[in-house]
C-alpha positions as CSV (number, residue, x, y, z in Angstrom):
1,X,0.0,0.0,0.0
2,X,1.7,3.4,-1.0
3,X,0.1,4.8,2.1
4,X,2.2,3.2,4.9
5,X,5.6,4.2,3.0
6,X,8.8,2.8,2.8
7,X,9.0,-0.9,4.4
8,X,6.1,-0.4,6.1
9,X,4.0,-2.1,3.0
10,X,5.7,-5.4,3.6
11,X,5.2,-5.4,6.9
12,X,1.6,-4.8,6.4
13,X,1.2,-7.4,4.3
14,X,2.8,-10.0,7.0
15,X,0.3,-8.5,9.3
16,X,-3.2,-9.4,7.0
17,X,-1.2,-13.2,6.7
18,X,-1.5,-13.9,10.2
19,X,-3.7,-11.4,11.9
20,X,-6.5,-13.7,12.4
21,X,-4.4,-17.1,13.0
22,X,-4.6,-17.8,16.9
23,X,-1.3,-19.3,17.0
24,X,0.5,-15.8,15.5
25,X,-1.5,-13.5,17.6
26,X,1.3,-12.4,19.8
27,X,3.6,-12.1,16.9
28,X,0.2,-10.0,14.7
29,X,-0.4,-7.7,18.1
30,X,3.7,-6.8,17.9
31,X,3.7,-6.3,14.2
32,X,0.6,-4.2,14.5
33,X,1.9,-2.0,17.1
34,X,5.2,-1.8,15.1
35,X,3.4,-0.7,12.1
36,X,1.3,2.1,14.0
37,X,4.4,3.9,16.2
38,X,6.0,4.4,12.4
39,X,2.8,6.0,10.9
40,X,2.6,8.0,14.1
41,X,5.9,9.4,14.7
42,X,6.2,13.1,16.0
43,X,7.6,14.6,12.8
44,X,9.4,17.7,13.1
45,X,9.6,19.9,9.9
């Protein structure tokens, strides 16, 4: 997805692989909060 930016599309598409597998959800929560501190990060411009 072009919206998530650079590396972050990869990861993303790990995430929708094993989001809903019970045996991955500790590694999908991880991921997931990986994915969200980069696409919040305090920019400063």
């Amino acid at each position: 997805m072009k919206y998530f930016g650079e590396g972050l599309s990869e990861k993303h598409k790990e995430l929708v692989k094993i989001i809903r597998k019970k045996d991955k959800i500790s590694q999908a929560k991880s991921l997931f909060l990986d994915i969200h501190a980069n696409l919040h990060l305090e920019r400063t411009y």
